[in-house]
C-alpha positions, -999 to 999 in steps of 0.1 A, spaced: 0 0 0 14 31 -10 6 64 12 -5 85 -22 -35 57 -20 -45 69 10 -68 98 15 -73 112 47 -108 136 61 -112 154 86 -143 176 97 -150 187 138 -136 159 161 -138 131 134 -107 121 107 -112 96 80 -87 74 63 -99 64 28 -76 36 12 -84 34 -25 -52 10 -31 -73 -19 -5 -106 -23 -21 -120 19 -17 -122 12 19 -122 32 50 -94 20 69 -97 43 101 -127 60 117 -119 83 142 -136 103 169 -118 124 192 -90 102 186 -106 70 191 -107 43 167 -141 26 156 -129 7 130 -115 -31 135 -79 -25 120 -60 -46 97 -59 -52 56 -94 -67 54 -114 -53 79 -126 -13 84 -151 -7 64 -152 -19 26 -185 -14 -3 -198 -49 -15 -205 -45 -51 -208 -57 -75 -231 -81 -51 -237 -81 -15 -232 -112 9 -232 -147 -5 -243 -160 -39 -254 -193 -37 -222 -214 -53 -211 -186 -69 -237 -189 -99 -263 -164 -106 -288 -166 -138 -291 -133 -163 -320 -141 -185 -316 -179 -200 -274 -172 -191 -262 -192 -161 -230 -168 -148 -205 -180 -127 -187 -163 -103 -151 -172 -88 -162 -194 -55 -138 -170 -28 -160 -185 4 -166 -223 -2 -189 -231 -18 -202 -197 -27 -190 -163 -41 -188 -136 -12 -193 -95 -8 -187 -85 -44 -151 -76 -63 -148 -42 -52 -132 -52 -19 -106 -71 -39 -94 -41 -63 -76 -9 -62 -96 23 -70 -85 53 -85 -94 82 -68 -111 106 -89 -107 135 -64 -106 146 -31 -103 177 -3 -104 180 30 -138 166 39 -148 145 7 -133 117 -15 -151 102 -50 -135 68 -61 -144 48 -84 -129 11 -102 -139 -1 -137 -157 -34 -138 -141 -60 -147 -130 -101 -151 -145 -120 -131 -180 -100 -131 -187 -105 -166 -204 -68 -174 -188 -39 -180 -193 -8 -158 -185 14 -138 -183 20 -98 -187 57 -82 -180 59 -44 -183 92 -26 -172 98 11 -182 129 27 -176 135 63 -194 169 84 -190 177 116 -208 151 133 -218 123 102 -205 104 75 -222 97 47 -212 69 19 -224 70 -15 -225 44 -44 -237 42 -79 -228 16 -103 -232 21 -140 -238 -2 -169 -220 5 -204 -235 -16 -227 -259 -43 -216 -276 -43 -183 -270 -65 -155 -285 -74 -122 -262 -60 -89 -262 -48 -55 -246 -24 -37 -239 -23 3 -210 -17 27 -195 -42 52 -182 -18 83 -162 -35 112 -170 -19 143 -150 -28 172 -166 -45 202 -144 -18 230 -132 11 223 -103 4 243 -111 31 271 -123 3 295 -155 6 288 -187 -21 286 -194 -42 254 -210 -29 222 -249 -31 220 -269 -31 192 -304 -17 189 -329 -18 160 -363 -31 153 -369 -48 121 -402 -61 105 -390 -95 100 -354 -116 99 -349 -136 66 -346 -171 79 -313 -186 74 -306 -222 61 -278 -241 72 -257 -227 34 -261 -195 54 -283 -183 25 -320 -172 30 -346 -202 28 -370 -173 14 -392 -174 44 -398 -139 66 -398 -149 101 -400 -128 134 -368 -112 147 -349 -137 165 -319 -128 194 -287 -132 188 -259 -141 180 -264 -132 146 -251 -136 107 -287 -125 97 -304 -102 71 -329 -80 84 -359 -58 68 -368 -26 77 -391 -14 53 -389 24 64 -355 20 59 -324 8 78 -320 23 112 -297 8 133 -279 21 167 -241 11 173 -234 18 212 -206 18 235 -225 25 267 -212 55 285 -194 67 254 -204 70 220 -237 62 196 -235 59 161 -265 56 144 -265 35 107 -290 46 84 -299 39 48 -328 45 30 -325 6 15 -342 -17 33 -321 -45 43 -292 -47 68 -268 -77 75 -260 -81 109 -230 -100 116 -218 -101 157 -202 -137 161 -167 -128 164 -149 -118 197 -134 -88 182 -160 -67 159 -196 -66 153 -210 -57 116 -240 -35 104 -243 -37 63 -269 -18 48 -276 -33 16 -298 -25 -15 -314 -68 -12 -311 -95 7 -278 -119 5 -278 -141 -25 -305 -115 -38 -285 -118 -79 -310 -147 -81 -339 -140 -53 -339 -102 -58 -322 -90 -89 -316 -53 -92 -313 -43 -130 -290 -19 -137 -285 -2 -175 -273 20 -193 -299 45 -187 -307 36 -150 -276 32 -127 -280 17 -91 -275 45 -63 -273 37 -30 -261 55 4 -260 50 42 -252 75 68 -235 73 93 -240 98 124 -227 99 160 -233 117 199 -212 114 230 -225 96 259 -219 102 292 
C-alpha cells in the first residue's frame, strides 16, 4: 500500500482514512482520537459491489445465461469484487473523497463503480452508484463496516439496537430459505428488513452512539466474532443476484447511500 493511496478527512472531532489501493475502503474512523474501525488489511469498512453477501455457489442466472462467479467463500461467491481491487481516486479535499474502479473479469459486465465519502462535523455519509456501459445487468450495492466491540477506554461491550419487521430465515448454506420470520436474538449472521429503511444504533454505553442509516431496506447483521460486530446496509437480501435482482442499464444506474451519524455519551 502506497501512502499517495490513502486519503485522509477530517471535519470537527472526526478524521477519515480512505484507502483506495485496498478495495475503496475506510481504513480508520476516528472520533476524538478513538478508533471505531477493527484495523487490519481486510477489515474497516469496505463497499460490497458488485453483489452483497453470498451468492449461492457462486452462480447467478441473467436471463436464459447461467453466470459463474469465482467461489472465494466455499462453496459460494462472497461481498462483491470491489473489496478485492484498487480504486483510483477521482478527487478529493479536506472533507470529501469520490473513487471509483472499472468493472471487470470475473463480473462478466462492463461498468462502472462511483464511491463518494463525505464526512461533516458530526456524520459520514457513503455513497454508491454503479453504471452499466452496454448491456444491463443485475447487482447490488452495500457496505461491510467493522465496528470494534471496546473502544479500548475500559469501557462495557457494544450493544446493538434496532427493530426490524422481520429476519430472513437462514438455512444451514447461510443463505435465505425465502421465508420472513420474526426477529430472532442473537448471535447473529442475519439479514434483516426494515421497510422504512435501515436504522440501526451502534453503542458503546457510557461513550459513543453511532446511528446507521440507509434508506434501503435490508441490513446484514454479523456479531459472532470476539473482536467486531457488523451493520451492512444493503440494496437486497444476501444471494439477492438470483432471489432479488436489481437491474442496472445504461440508462438507469444503481444508487445507494447509508449514513452514518454519532453523539457522545456520558
Amino acid at each position: 500500500m502506497s501512502t499517495e493511496d490513502v486519503v485522509r478527512l477530517a471535519a470537527g472531532e472526526a478524521e477519515v482514512s480512505v484507502d483506495a489501493g485496498n478495495g475503496g475502503r475506510l481504513s480508520s474512523l476516528r472520533i476524538g482520537g478513538v478508533e471505531l474501525l477493527r484495523q487490519g488489511a481486510g477489515f474497516g469498512s469496505f463497499p460490497m459491489v458488485p453483489w452483497c453477501g453470498r451468492v449461492a455457489e457462486g452462480r447467478f442466472r441473467d436471463g436464459a445465461e447461467v453466470r459463474q462467479l469465482p467461489l472465494n467463500n466455499p462453496p459460494h461467491a462472497i461481498h462483491g469484487t470491489g473489496r478485492e481491487v484498487p480504486w483510483k481516486v477521482v478527487r478529493a479535499s479536506a472533507t470529501e473523497a469520490v473513487l471509483s474502479y472499472e468493472l471487470g473479469d470475473p463480473w462478466p459486465y462492463p461498468g462502472r463503480v462511483t464511491q463518494t465519502v463525505t464526512l461533516e462535523e458530526g456524520a459520514l455519509t457513503l455513497s454508491l452508484g454503479i453504471e452499466a456501459y452496454e448491456s444491463s445487468f443485475p447487482a447490488q450495492a452495500g457496505w461491510h463496516p467493522w465496528f470494534l466491540r471496546h473502544l479500548g477506554q475500559g469501557g462495557e461491550s457494544v450493544r446493538l439496537e434496532f427493530d426490524a419487521a422481520w429476519q430472513e430465515e437462514r438455512g444451514g448454506d447461510h443463505l435465505p430459505t425465502g421465508r420472513r420470520i420474526d426477529p430472532l436474538p442473537g448471535p447473529w449472521d442475519d439479514c434483516f428488513g426494515m421497510p422504512e429503511g435501515v436504522d440501526v444504533k451502534v453503542v458503546w454505553p457510557g461513550e459513543l452512539e453511532l446511528t446507521v442509516t440507509s434508506r434501503e431496506q435490508w441490513v446484514v447483521v454479523y456479531d459472532e466474532q470476539a473482536e467486531a460486530v457488523c451493520v451492512e446496509p444493503q440494496t437486497g437480501p444476501p444471494n439477492g443476484l438470483n432471489t432479488a435482482p436489481r437491474l442496472v442499464t445504461p440508462l438507469d444506474p444503481l444508487e445507494a447511500s447509508t449514513t452514518w451519524s454519532w453523539r457522545r455519551l456520558g
